[in-house]
C-alpha positions in Angstrom: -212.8 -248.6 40.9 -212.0 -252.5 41.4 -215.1 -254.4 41.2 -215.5 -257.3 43.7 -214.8 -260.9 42.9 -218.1 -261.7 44.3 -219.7 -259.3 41.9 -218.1 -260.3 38.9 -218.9 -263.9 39.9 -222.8 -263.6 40.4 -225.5 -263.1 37.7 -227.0 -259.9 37.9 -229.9 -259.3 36.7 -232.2 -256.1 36.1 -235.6 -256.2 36.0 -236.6 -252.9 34.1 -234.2 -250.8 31.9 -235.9 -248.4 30.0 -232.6 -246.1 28.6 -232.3 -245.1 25.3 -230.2 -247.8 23.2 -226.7 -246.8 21.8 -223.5 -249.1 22.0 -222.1 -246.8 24.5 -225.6 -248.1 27.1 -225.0 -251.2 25.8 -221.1 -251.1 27.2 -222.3 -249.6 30.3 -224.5 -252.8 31.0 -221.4 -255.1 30.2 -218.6 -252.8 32.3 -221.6 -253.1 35.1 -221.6 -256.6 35.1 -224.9 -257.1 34.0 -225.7 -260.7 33.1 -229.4 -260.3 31.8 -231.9 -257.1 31.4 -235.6 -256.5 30.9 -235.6 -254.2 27.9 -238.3 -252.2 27.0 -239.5 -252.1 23.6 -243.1 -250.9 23.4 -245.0 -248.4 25.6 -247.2 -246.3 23.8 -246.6 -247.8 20.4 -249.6 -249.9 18.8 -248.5 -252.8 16.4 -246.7 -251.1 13.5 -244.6 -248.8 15.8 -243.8 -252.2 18.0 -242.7 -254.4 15.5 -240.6 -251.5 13.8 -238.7 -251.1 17.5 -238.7 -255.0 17.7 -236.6 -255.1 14.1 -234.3 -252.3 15.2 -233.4 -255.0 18.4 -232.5 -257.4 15.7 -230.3 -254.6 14.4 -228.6 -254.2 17.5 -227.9 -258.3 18.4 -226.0 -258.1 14.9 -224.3 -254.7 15.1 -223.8 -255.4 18.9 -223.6 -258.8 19.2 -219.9 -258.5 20.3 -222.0 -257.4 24.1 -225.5 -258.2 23.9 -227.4 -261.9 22.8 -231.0 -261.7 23.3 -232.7 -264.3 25.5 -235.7 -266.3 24.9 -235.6 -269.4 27.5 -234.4 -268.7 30.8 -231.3 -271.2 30.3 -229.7 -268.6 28.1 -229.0 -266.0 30.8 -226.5 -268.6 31.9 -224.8 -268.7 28.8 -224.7 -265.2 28.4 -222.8 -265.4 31.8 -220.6 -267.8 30.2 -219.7 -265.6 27.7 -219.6 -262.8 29.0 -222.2 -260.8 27.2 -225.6 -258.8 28.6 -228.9 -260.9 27.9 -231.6 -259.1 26.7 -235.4 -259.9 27.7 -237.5 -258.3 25.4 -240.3 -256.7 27.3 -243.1 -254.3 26.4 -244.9 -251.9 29.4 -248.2 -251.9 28.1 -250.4 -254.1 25.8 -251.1 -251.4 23.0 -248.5 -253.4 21.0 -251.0 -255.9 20.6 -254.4 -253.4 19.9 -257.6 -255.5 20.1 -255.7 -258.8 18.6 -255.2 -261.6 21.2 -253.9 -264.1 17.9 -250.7 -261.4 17.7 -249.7 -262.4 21.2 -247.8 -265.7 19.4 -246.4 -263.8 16.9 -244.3 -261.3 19.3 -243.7 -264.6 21.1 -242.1 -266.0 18.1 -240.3 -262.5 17.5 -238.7 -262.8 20.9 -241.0 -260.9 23.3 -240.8 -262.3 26.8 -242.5 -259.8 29.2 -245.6 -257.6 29.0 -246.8 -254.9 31.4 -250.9 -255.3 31.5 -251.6 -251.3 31.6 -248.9 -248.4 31.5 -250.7 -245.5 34.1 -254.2 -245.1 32.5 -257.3 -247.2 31.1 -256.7 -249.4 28.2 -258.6 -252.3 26.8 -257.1 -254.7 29.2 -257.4 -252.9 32.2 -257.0 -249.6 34.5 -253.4 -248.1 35.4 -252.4 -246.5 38.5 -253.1 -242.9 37.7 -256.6 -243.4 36.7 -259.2 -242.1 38.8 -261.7 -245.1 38.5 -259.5 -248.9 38.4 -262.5 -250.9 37.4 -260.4 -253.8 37.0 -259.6 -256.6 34.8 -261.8 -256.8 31.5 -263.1 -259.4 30.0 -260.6 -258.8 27.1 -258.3 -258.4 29.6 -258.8 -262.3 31.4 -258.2 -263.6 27.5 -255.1 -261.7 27.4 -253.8 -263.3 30.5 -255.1 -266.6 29.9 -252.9 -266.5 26.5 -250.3 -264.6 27.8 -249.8 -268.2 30.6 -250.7 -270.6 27.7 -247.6 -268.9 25.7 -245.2 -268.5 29.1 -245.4 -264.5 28.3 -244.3 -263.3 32.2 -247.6 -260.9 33.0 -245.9 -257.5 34.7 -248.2 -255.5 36.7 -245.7 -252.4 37.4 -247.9 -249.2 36.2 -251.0 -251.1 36.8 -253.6 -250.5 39.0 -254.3 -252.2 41.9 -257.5 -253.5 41.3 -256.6 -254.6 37.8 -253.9 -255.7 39.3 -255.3 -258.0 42.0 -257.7 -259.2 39.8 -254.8 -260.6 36.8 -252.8 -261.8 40.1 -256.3 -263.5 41.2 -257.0 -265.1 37.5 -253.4 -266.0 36.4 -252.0 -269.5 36.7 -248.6 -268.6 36.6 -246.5 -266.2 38.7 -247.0 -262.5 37.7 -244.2 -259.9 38.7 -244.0 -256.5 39.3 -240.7 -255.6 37.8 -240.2 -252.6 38.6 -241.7 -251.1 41.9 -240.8 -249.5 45.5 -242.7 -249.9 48.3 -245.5 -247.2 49.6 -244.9 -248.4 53.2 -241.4 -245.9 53.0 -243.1 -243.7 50.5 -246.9 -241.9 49.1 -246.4 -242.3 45.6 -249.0 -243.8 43.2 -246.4 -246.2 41.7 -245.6 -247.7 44.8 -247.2 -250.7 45.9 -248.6 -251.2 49.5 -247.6 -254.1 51.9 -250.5 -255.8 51.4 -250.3 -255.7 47.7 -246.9 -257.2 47.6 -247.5 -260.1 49.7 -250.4 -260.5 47.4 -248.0 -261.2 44.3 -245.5 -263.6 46.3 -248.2 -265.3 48.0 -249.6 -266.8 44.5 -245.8 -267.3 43.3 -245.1 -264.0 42.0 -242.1 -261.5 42.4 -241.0 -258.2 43.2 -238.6 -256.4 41.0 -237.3 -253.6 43.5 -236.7 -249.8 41.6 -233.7 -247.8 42.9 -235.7 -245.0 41.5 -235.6 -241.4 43.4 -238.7 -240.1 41.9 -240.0 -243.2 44.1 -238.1 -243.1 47.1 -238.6 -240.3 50.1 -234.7 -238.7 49.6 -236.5 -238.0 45.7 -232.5 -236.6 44.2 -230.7 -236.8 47.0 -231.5 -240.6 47.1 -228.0 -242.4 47.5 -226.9 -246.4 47.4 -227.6 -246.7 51.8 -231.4 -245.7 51.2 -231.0 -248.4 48.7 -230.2 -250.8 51.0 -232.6 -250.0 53.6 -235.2 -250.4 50.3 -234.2 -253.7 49.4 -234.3 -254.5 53.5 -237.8 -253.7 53.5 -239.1 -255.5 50.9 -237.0 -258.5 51.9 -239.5 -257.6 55.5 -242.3 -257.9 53.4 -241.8 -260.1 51.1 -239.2 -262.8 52.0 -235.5 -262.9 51.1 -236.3 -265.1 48.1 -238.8 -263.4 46.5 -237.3 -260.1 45.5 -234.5 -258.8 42.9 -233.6 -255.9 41.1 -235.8 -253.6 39.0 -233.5 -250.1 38.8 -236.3 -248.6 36.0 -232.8 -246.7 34.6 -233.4 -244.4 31.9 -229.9 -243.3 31.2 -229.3 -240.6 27.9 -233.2 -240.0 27.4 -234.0 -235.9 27.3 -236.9 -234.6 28.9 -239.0 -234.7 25.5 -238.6 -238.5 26.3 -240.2 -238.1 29.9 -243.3 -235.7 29.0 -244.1 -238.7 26.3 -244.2 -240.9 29.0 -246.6 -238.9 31.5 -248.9 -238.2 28.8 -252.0 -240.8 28.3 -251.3 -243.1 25.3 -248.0 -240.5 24.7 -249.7 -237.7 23.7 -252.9 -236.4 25.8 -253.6 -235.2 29.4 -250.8 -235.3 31.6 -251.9 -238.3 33.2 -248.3 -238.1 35.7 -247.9 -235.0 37.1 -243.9 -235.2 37.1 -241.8 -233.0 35.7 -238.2 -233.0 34.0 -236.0 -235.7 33.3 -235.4 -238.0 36.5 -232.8 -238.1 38.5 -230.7 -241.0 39.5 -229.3 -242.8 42.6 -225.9 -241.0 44.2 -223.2 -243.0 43.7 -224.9 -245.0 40.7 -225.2 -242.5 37.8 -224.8 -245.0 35.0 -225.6 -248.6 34.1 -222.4 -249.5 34.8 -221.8 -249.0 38.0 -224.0 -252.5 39.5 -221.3 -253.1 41.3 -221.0 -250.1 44.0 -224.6 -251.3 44.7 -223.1 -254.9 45.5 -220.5 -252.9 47.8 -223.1 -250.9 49.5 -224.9 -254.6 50.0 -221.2 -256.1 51.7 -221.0 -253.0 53.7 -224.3 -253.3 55.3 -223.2 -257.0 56.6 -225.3 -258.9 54.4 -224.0 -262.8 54.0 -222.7 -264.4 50.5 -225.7 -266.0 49.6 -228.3 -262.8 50.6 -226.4 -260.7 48.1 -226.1 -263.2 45.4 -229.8 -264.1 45.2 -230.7 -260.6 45.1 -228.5 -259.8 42.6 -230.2 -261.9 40.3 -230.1 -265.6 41.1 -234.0 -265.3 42.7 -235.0 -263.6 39.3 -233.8 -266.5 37.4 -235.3 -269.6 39.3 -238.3 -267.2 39.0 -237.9 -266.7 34.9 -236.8 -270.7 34.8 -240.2 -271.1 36.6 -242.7 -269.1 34.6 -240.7 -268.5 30.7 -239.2 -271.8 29.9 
C-alpha cells in the first residue's frame, strides 16, 4: 500500500502501546510511521519487577537502536523524526512500581520514566480505579505523589483511574494531567470510558485526551473498523476541542490471552476485577502497528483539512508533552 506524503511528513504519535516487545513490533512502529510512543513498562510489577523491565528497555535501545531512541525531553521526538527512528516514552500504568516510596519517584526519573498512570482498575495506595466498587478518591499519599510527580515533570495519566480519584488529581495537580488512553462513554457504557463531563474536566485545567481505537471500548466491539474511528475522534474533537486530543490506540499486538487474564486480575493475580474475556480484538483495516497510515487515509477521506489531520496525528500531543515534560 503507498503511504501518503502527508503521512510520512507528520509526526505521529501514540499515546498508549501496550504490545509485547520483539524487533519485529518494533519494525511495525517504524513501517507505520510512528514518530514517538507511550510504552508501557510497569503495571502490576512493584519495584524489583519495574526496574528489571526498565533494564531490558536499555537492552532494546542498544540491540534496537538501528529503530527505536528513547525520549526523555520532549525536543527529542523531533529528532527522532529527523532520523527516522520511533521515540520511546517510557510510561508505567499504575504506581506499584514505586510501593510506598515517594523518594523512588526521582530515581525512575533519572532511569528515563516519563509517564505514570495514578491507579490501574482497582484500589491502591494512591487512589481507587475504575472497576472498584467504592472510588474514595485521592489519598493523602496519593496528593504527595502528585505533588512530586509535577515538581519532577512526571506527566500524571489518569486512564484506568477512577473518576473520583481522578477529578480530585485533575483538581490538585499544577500541571496538565492526561488520559492517554480513553474512548468516550457518550458513544458507549463501558467502565473505561470517560463521560463528557469528565473530559472537559481534564482540558479545562490544561489537560489532554489520548483517544483509544480500541473495540473492546467502542459499540461495533470486533467488528469495529477505521470509519467508527473517525466518527470517535469527531466526537471527542465535539467535546473537547480540535486541539486538545491525539492518539492513544491501547495496541496490544503478539500478547496471548495468559497476558490479558493477568491484566483483569487485581494487582495480576486475584479477583477478576475486569470481567473481559480472551485476547482483544483489533480495529478492521488496522491489524498491526504498522498500518498508522490507513488511519491517516480514513482521516483524508472523511474531508478533514491539512492541518486537522496533522495535529491529531501527533503535533497536539507534542506542544502538550513540550508543555508539561521538558
Amino acid at each position: 500500500m503507498a503511504v501518503s506524503t502527508l503521512h510520512t511528513s507528520s509526526i505521529v504519535i501514540d499515546g498508549l502501546v501496550v504490545s509485547r516487545w520483539s524487533r519485529e513490533v518494533f519494525e511495525a512502529m517504524q513501517r507505520g510511521g510512528l514518530t514517538a510512543v507511550n510504552c508501557t513498562c510497569s503495571i502490576w510489577e512493584g519495584t524489583r519487577d519495574t526496574m528489571l523491565n526498565m533494564a531490558r528497555w536499555n537492552r532494546y535501545f542498544d540491540e534496537y537502536g538501528d529503530l527505536i531512541m528513547p525520549i526523555r525531553r520532549a525536543g527529542d521526538i523531533r529528532k527522532a523524526k529527523e532520523l527516522g527512528k520511533v521515540g520511546i516514552l517510557l510510561g508505567w500504568q499504575n504506581t506499584a512500581g514505586i510501593e510506598d516510596r515517594i523518594d523512588f519517584l526521582p530515581l525512575f526519573k533519572d532511569m528515563g520514566l516519563r509517564v505514570i498512570q495514578l491507579t490501574y482498575n482497582t484500589q491502591n495506595l494512591v487512589g481507587a480505579g475504575c472497576w472498584e466498587a467504592n472510588d474514595s478518591g485521592l489519598s493523602g499519599f496519593g496528593r504527595e505523589v502528585v505533588e512530586e510527580m509535577n515538581r519532577l515533570r512526571l506527566l500524571v495519566d489518569l486512564s484506568h483511574v477512577g473518576q473520583k480519584t481522578a477529578s480530585d488529581a485533575i483538581a490538585h495537580s499544577q500541571r496538565g494531567c492526561a488520559y492517554t488512553h480513553v474512548a468516550p462513554y457518550g458513544l458507549f457504557n463501558h467502565a473505561r470510558n470517560k463521560t463528557d463531563e469528565q473530559l472537559r474536566e481534564i482540558v479545562n485545567r490544561g489537560g489532554f485526551v489520548g483517544v483509544a481505537t480500541y473495540p473492546p471500548f467502542m459499540k461495533s466491539g470486533a467488528d469495529t473498523t477505521l470509519d467508527d474511528c473517525v466518527e470517535l475522534f469527531e466526537y471527542m474533537i465535539n467535546v473537547c476541542g480540535e486541539e486538545n486530543i491525539g492518539i492513544g490506540t491501547d495496541f496490544t499486538q503478539d500478547h496471548d490471552e495468559a497476558f490479558f487474564d493477568y491484566l483483569r486480575q487485581d494487582k495480576g493475580y486475584a479477583r477478576r476485577a475486569n470481567p473481559g474475556r480472551g485476547k482483544a480484538p483489533t480495529v478492521k483495516g488496522m491489524d498491526t502497528l504498522a498500518d498508522y497510515p490507513k488511519l491517516t487515509d480514513a482521516l483524508e477521506r472523511r474531508g478533514w483539512s491539512e492541518t486537522r489531520i496533522r495535529r491529531v496525528l501527533g503535533e497536539n500531543w507534542l506542544r502538550f508533552l513540550e508543555q508539561n515534560i521538558d
